[in-house]
Structures are given as C-alpha cells and as structure tokens.
N, C-alpha and C positions, 0 to 999 in steps of 0.2 A: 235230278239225274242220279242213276246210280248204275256199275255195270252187273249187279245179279244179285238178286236177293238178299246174301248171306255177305255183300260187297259194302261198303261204307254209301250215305247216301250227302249229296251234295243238293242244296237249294238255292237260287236267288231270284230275287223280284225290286220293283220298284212300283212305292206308293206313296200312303201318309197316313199319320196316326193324326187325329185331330186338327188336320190341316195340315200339318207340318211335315213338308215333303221328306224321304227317308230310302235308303236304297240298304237290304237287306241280304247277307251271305250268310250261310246254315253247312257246316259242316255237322253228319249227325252218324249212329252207327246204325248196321243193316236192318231191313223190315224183318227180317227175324228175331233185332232184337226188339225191335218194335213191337210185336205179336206178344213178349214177352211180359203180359203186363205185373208180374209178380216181380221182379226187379227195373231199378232205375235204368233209365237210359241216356245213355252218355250222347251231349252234342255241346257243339262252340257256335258263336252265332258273333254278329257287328251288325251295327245297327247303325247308317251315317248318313249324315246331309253336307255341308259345306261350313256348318258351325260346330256340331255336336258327332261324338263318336263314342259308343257304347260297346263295347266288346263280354262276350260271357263265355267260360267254359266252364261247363259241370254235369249235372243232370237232373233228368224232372223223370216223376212220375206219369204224369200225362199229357206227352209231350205236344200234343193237338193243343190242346186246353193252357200250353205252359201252365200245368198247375202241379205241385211238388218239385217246385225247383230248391237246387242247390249246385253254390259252386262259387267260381270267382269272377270278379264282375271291376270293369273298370271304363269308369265317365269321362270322357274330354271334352269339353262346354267352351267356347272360346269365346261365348257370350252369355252370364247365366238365363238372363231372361230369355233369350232364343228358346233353352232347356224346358223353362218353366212354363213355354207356354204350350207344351204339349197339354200340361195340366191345368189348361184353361188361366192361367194365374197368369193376370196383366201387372207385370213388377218389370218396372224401366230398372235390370240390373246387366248396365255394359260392363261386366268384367267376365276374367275365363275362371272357371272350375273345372277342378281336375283331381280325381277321387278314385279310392281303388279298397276293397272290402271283399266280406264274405254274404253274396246274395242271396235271399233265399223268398219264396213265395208260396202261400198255402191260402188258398180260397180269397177274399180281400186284403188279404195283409201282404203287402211287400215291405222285405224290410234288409236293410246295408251295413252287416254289423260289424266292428273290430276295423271301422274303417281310416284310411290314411290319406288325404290331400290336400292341397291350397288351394284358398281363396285369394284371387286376386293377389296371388305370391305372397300371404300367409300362410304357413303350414299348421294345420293342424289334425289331431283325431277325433272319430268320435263314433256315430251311427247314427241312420238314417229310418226314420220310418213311413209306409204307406199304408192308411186304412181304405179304398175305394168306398164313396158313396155309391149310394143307387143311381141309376140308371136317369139323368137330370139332377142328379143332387148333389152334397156338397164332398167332396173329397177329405183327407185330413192326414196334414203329413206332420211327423215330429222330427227336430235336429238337435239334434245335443254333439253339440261342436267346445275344444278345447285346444287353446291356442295358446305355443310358448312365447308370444310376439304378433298383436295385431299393430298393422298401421292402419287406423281407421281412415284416414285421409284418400286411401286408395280406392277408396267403398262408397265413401260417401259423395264422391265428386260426380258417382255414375247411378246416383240412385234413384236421384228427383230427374222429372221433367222439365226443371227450369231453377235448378240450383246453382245459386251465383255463389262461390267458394270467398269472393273477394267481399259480399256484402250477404253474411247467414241472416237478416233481415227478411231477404229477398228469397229465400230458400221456401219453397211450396211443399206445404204438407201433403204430401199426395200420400193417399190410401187405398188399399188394395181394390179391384173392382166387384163388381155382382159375382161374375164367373169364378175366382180367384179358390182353391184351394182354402181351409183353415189350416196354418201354420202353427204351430206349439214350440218355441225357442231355448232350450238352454244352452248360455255361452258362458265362456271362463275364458282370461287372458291371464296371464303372468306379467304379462308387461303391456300396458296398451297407448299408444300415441294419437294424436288429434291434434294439428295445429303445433300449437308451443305445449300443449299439455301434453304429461308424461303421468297416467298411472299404473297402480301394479295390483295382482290380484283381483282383476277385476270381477263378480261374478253376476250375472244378468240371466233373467229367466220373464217370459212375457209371450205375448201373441197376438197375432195378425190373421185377417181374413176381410171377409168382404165387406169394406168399409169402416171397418176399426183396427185399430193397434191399441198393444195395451203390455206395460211393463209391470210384472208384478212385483219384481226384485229389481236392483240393482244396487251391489254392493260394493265400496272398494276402500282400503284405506288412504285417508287423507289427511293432512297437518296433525300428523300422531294419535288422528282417531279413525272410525270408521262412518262414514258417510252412507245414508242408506235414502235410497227415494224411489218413489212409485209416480205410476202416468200410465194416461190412456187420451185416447181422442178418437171419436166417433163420427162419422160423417150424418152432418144436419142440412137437408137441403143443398143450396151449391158450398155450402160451409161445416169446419169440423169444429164441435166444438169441443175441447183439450183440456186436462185436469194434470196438474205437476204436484207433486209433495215430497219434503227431503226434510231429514235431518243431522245433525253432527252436534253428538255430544262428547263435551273434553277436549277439544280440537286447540291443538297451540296459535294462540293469535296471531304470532307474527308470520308461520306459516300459510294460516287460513288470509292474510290482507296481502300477502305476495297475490295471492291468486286475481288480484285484483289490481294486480301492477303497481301495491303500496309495498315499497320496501321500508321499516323502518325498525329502531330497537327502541323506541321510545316507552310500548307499552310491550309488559311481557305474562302470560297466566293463558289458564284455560277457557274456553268461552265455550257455552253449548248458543246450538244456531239451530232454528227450524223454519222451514217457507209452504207456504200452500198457494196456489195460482189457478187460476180459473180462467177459462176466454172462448173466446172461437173466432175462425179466420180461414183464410188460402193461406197464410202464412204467417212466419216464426213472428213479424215483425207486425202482423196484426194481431197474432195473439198479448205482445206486450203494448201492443197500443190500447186494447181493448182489453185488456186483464183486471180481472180483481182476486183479490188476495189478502194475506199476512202476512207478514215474517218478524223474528226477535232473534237478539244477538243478547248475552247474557255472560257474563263473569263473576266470578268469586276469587277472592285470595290471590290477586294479582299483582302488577308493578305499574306504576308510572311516571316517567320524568320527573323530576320537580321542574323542568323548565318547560314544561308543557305547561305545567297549570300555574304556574306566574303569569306562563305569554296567555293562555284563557281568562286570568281575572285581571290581566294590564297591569300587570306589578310593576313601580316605577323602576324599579332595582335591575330589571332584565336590560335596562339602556344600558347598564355599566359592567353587568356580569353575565354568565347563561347561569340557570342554577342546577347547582351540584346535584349527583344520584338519582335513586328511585326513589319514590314514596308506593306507601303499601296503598291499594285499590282495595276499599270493603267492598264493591259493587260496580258493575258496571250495566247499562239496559239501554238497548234500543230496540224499539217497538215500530212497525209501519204497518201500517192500513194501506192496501192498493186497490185505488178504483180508476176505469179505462188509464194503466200503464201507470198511471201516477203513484208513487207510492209517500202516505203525508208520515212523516218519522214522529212519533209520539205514545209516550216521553222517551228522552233522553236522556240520562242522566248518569254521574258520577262521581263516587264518594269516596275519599279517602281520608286519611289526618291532616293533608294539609290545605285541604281545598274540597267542596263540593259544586258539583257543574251540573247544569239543563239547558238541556236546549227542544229544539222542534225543527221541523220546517219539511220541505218535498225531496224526491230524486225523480228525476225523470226517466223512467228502465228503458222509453225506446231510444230518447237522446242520448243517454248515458250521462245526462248534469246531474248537478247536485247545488240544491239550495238551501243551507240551513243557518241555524242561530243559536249559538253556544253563550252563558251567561255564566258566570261564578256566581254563590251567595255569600251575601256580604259578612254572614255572620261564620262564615267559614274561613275567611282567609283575612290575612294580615292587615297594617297598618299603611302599607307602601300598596295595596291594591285599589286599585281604581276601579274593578269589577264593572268595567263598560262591556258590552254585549260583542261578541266576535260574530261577523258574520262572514263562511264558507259558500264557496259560489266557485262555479266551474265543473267541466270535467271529473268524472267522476274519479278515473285512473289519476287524474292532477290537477285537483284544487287549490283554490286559493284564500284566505281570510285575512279580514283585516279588521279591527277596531270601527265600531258605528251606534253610535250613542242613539241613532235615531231607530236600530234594529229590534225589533218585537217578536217573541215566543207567542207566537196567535193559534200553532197546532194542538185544537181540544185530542185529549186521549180517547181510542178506538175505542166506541161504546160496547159492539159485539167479539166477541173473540173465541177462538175455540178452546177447550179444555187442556189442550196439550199445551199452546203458547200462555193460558192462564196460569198453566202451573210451573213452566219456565220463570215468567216474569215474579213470582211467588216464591223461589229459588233461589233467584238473585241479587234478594236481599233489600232491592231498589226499588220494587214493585210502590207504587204512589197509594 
C-alpha cells in the first residue's frame, strides 16, 4: 500500500519460510526511492509467529533481493529451537533467545555483529555468522558467544530428548540430524556453574552438524592449574561412538580430590593427571559401561601423614598413638587401564622416607565403587609394622579399608600405553 509514488510504502502478508508459519509487516520509503538504485533504501520490517519475533531497521541495496542490507536488527525466540528450525537444524533447545546487533547481508553471508543478548537469562556478547549452502546443501553458521556468568544448568536440562537431570547416566546423546546447519562454536565464561561445580575462565571452541559434535578446546582453571580436554562423538548406525581426552598438570591434590567429594589434609603437593576414554552408546551411561581407556595421577615433592602410612603398613603403635606430622613423598603413581567401564589401577604406588606402598585392584566408573589393595614393603618401614595388606572397598566418594592378610595385588601393569601417560609415569619418579 502506499498513497503516491513519492509517499512512504507499507507492506503485509502472511506465510512461511521453510515451513515455519510467519506473518510479515514492511514499512519501507517511496518507489521513487526505490527507482533510485545508486543509493540505499531505507525500510523496517518484523517478521513474527507465536514464538519468534524478528524486527530490522536500516537499508539494503536491492531491496527485492534483500541483498545489501544494513542496519539494526533484534531476535526474540522464546523457544530457541522453534528459531533454528527455519534453518532446517533439528536441536530440541526449549529455552528463549533474545539478541540485538548490527545486521548486515551481502550475497551468502549473513552476519550479526557487535551483538548484545541472553540465553536462557545469560547475558552475553558477541556475533553471529551466516554462509548459505547451495540450493539442498549444507548451511554454516559461526557463534562466538561471551558470557560474564553462564548457569549451565538452565541449558542443559532443555537440550536432550530424554535427559533425566536427576540420573546424567541416563542423559541421551543426541546429535544433530541429516538436515541440521554446521555450527562452528566459540564460548568463554568468566564464571560458569553446573550442578555443585563452580568454574571460572572458562574458554571452549568446537562444532556440531549433522551427526557429530566435536570439541576442540576446552579450557579453564582448576585446583591451581589449568585443565585442558578435547572430544568428539560421531554417529555410528543407531549409535555414537565418543572420544574424551583431558589433562592437568601441577594441579593441588587436595583441591583436585575435593572434586571427588574427598575432603582431606592428609596428603598435600602437586600431581599432573591425564585420561583418554573411548566408547560408543545412546548414552553417557553406556559410554562408561562400554569405555576403554587410560588414565595416570602422578606426583613429585610432596606431603604425607605419618599416620597414614603406620595405618597402611598396620603399625602396632597407631593403637596407642595417631602419628605426628608430614613425611616428605618422593613419588607418587597411579596408573589404570579401562576396558567396558572397568578401570584395573596398576601400579600403585608410593614412596617416601618413612614408608613405601603398592597396591592394585579395579574402580567401577559406571557404579562409582572402588576395589582395591594397598600393601607396605617390609624393607621400608619399621619394627612395630605388621605390613599386612589394606584392602579399600566401597563408594568411590566414601570408601572404606581395613586390614586382610588374606588380600592379593593380582593387577598385571598396562602392557600398551600412550606416549603421553608413558612419559607421565617416567616423571614421577615411581615408574616400575
């Protein structure tokens, strides 16, 4: 509609872009200037369903074609997935977005830059990019998102098709489908929450599209060092199969065994820590059933009780006393091999001036137990040591041992190993 020529022109309709019903208002300026094709042409536009509201004022060069756009542009999504599936991307994401930038589009590329909004009542900035595939082909959008404060919890409870929050066991790997956009992700948090965990600096970069995710970074500091790990998991038939790798070198022990609901001040020093995990599954809880893997925990130059390692080698003396101080740790190693979820810990062991200890035996990563056999050598400790064999059993978060003369170290060392955990365990001094 418009009333003459040289008069502003108004437009509305209702349809749908890729299914997705949309009802469209165009505020734009007169066919004169329209004719004008040596300068831009100013219009505002909204673009709405019942979930999603798109609002734009600026101007495009060829306003038919919306092509040389520029201007300001703002999303309100009250379900992101509703948003995403203009662009074919099947992503169960129930939360709202809501985003406001500087738009701009030039042949395939759209792109959201210097932009400002929350996710799921996150605030963050960042930009948005679009490359359009061809015509059936694949899309590919980039997000480089930064948050002074995510709650991940508010994200994750809307992501999966059948994530049980109360058992992450149960939690479905689910991956993007055929149709799906490829996604390119950089994110950063300053502060990030999950559950009881609290970290900071978080910074993550990875990508998603039809049938695989794949982290290539994620970094953040943790127990006074920084924690680094990679993953991906690809879909195989009705299964994905999932690759994990992390490490933390210099990490304070007693910080790094909080995280594992061991509170203690008994030992105290640096430890470097590295894990590799392999599997495939529908889920979190089949990949550790069906995992195989490494991992090694490692120190140097550390502390530990003397009344730790009396009560390890049965020293008759701890009926009547606890014993005093720290003793210095030359070494400290534990090694595991995991095959389907089991992981067999071997060796174990550790070495100081007043005591040296081994042990062996399993953890169960899906149950969370822990079975193992801790021994003193005899030619290491005292006169009052009984050096009978401890064996640990129970809950991983709270175990139990007690003295059993009848208990056996039977876990042979991991014949194959990778170069990084070889040179770990080569480092610590305790390597066998």
């Amino acid at each position: 509609n418009t009333t003459g020529d040289d008069q502003p022109i108004t437009v509305s309709g209702d349809g749908a872009y890729n299914k997705t019903p949309a009802k469209l208002q165009v505020g734009a300026e007169s066919f004169e200037k329209l004719r004008d094709a040596g300068h831009p042409f100013g219009l505002n536009f909204s673009l709405t369903n019942d979930l999603n509201a798109v609002n734009f004022q600026g101007t495009s060069m060829e306003p038919l074609d919306f092509e040389g756009v520029k201007g300001a542009m703002t999303i309100d999504a009250k379900r992101l997935g509703a948003l995403l599936a203009v662009l074919d991307a099947d992503l169960p994401a129930d939360f709202p977005l809501d985003i406001a930038g500087a738009f701009a589009r030039s042949g395939d590329h759209w792109s959201l830059d210097g932009a400002k909004g929350a996710l799921a009542g996150n605030a963050f900035t960042g930009a948005l990019a679009l490359d359009e595939g061809p015509r059936g082909g694949t899309d590919h959008v980039a997000l480089t998102l930064d948050f002074d404060r995510l709650l991940l919890d508010s994200l994750v409870g809307s992501l999966g098709k059948s994530t049980t929050p109360s058992d992450p066991g149960t939690a479905k790997l689910d991956l993007p489908g055929r149709q799906s956009p490829e996604f390119k992700v950089q994110l950063t948090a300053g502060q990030l929450q999950f559950r009881k965990m609290h970290l900071a600096k978080v910074d993550l970069a990875g990508a998603l599209g039809p049938g695989h995710i794949s982290v290539d970074r994620l970094r953040f500091p943790f127990a006074g060092a920084t924690l680094n790990a990679q993953g991906a998991a690809k879909q195989q038939g009705g299964t994905n199969a999932v690759t994990l790798s992390a490490d933390l070198l210099g990490a304070n022990i007693t910080d790094f065994l909080k995280t594992f609901d061991i509170d203690t001040r008994e030992i105290a020093g640096k430890v470097d820590a590295r894990a590799d995990l392999a599997g495939s599954g529908a889920t979190l809880g089949d990949l550790l059933a069906q995992g195989s893997g490494e991992a090694v925990l490692a120190m140097r130059e550390g502390k530990v009780s003397r009344d730790v390692l009396e009560k390890a080698s049965t020293d008759l003396r701890t009926i009547f006393r606890k014993g005093e101080g720290m003793s210095r740790v030359d070494c400290l190693l534990g090694v595991a091999e995991i095959r389907d979820g089991i992981a067999t810990v071997s060796p174990l062991a550790l070495r100081s001036p007043d005591a040296k200890l081994v042990g062996g035996g399993t953890v169960d990563l899906k149950k969370q137990t822990v079975d193992l056999v801790i021994k003193s050598d005899p030619k290491s400790t005292g006169f009052f040591a009984l050096d009978i064999p401890i064996r640990v059993t129970g809950p991983l978060s709270h175990p139990s041992g007690a003295p059993s003369s009848k208990a056996k170290i039977s876990s042979p060392p991991p014949a194959n190993l990778s170069p990084k955990t070889q040179r770990l365990m080569q480092q610590s001094g305790c390597s066998p």
